[in-house]
Backbone as a ProteinNet text record, in pm:
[ID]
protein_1_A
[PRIMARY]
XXXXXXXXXXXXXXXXXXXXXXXXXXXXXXXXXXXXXXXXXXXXXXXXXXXXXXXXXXXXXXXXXXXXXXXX
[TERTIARY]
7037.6	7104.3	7228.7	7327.9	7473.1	7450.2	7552.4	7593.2	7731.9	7755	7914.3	7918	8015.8	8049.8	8173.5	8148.5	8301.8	8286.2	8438.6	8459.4	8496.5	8421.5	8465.8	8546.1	8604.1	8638.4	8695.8	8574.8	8612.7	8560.5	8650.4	8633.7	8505.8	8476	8326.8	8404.4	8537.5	8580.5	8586.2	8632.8	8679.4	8541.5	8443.3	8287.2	8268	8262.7	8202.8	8253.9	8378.4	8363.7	8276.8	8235.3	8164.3	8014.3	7966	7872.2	7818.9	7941.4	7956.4	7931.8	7989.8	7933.3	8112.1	8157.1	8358	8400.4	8327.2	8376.9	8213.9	8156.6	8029.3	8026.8	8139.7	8144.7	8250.9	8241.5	8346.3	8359.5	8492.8	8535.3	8588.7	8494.4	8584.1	8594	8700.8	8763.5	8673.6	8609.3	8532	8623.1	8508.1	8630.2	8652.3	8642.9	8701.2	8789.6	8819.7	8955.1	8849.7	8747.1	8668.3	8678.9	8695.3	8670.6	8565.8	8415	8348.1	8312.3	8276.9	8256.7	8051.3	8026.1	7923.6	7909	7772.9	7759.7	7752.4	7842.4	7876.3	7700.9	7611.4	7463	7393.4	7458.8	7399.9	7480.3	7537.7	7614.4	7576.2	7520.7	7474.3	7412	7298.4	7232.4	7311.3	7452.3	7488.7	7671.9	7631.5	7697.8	7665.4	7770	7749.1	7879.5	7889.3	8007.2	8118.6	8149.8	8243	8293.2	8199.9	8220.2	8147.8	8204.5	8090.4	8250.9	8191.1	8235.2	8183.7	8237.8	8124	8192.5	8093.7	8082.1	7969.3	7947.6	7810.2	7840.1	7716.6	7669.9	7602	7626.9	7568.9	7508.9	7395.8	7333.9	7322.3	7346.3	7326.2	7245.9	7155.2	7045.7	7197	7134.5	7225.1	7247.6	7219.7	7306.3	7437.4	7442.3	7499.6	7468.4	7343.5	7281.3	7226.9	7286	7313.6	7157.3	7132	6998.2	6923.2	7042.8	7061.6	7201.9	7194.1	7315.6	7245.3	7284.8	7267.6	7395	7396	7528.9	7519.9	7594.3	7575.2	7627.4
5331.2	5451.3	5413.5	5518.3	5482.7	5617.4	5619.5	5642.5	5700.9	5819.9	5874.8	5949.5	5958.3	6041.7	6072.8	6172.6	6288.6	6383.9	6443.7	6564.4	6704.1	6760	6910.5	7012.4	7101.6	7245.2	7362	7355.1	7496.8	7632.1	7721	7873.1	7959.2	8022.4	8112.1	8211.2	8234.6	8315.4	8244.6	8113.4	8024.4	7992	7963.9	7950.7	8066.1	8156.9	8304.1	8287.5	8267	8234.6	8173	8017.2	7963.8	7999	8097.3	8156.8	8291.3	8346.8	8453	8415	8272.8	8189.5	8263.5	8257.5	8251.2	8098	7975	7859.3	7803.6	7728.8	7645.2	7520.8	7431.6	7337.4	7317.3	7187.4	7204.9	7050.3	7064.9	6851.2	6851.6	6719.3	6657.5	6523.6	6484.6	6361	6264.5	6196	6103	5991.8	5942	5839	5701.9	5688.2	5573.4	5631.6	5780.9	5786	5866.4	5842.9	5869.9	6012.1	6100.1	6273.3	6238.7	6362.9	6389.9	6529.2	6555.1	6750.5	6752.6	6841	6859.5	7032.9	7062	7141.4	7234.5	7401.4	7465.1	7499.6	7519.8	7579.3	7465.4	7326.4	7236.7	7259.1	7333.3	7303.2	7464.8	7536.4	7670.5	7673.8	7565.6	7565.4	7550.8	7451.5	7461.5	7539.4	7613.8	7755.2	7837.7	7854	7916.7	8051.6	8121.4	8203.7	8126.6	8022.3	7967.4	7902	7912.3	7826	7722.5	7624.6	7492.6	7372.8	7302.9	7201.3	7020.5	6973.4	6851.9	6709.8	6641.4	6456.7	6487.8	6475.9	6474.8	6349.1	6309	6172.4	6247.6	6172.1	6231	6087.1	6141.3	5992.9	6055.5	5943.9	5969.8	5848.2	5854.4	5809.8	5687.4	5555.3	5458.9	5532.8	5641.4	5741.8	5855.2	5831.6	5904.7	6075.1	6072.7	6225.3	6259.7	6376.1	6426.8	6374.9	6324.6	6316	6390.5	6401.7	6436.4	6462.7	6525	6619.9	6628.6	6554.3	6546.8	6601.8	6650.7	6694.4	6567	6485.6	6360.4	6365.3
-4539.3	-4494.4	-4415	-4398.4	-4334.6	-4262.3	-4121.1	-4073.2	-4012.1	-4007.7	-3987.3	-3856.4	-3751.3	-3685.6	-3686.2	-3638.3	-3650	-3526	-3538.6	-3369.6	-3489.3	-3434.4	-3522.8	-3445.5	-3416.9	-3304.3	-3403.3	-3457.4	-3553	-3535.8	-3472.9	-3465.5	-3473.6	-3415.5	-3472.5	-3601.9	-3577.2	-3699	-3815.1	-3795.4	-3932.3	-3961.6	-3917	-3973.1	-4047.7	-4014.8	-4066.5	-4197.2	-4229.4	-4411.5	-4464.3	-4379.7	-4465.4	-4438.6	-4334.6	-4302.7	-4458.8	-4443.6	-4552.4	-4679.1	-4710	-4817.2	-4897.2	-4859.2	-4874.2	-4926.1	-4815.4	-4871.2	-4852.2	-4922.3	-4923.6	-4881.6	-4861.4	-4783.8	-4699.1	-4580.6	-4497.4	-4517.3	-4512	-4469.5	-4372.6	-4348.8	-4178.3	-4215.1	-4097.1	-4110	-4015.6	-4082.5	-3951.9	-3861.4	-3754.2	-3680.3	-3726.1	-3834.5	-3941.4	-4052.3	-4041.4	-4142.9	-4249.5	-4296.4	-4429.6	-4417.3	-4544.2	-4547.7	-4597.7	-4558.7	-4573.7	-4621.6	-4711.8	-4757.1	-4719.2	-4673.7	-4613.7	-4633.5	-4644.7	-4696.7	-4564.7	-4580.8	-4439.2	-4390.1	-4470.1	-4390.1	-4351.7	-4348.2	-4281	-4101.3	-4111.4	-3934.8	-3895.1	-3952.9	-3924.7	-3787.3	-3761.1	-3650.4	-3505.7	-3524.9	-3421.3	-3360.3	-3477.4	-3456.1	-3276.5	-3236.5	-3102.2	-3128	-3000.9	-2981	-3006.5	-2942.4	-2930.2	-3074.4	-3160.2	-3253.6	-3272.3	-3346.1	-3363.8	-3261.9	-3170.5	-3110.1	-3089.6	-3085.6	-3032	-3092.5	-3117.3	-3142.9	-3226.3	-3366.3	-3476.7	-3536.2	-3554.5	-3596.8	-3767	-3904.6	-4034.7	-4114.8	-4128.1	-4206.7	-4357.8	-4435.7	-4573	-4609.7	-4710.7	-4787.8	-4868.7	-4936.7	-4991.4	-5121.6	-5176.5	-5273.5	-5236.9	-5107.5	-5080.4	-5032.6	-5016	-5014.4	-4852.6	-4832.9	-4709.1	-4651.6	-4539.7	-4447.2	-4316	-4234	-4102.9	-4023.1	-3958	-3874.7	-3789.4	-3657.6	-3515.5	-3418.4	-3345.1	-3230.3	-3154.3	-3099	-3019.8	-2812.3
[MASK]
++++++++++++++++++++++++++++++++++++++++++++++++++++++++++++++++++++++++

C-alpha cells in the first residue's frame, strides 16, 4: 500500500456540487506534485459549514484502489 497527503480548502458551496452529484470526483494536488481524482462521497464525512479544510493523508491498495481517507 502507498500513501498520499494533501491540503484541501474547498467551500461548503463548491462541495455541494459534488454533494448534489454535479461533479463525482474531486482532484487535488498532493505534497509531491502528484494529481489525484478521488471520489467527492469519499470526503462527504468531513464536510462541515465551513467547508472541507485540513492536511488528509489517502492510502491506496498496490492497484491503485482508493483504501482510506484520514484528516491528519
Amino acid at each position: 500500500m502507498r500513501s498520499f497527503t494533501f491540503t484541501i480548502d474547498m467551500s461548503y458551496t463548491l462541495f455541494q456540487q459534488h454533494y448534489s452529484g454535479a461533479a463525482s470526483s474531486v482532484v487535488v494536488l498532493t505534497d509531491t506534485g502528484l494529481k489525484l481524482q478521488l471520489p467527492a462521497i469519499r470526503l462527504r464525512r468531513f464536510l462541515t459549514h465551513a467547508g472541507i479544510t485540513g492536511k488528509f493523508r489517502v492510502v491506496v491498495t498496490n492497484d491503485n484502489k482508493l483504501e482510506t481517507i484520514e484528516r491528519l
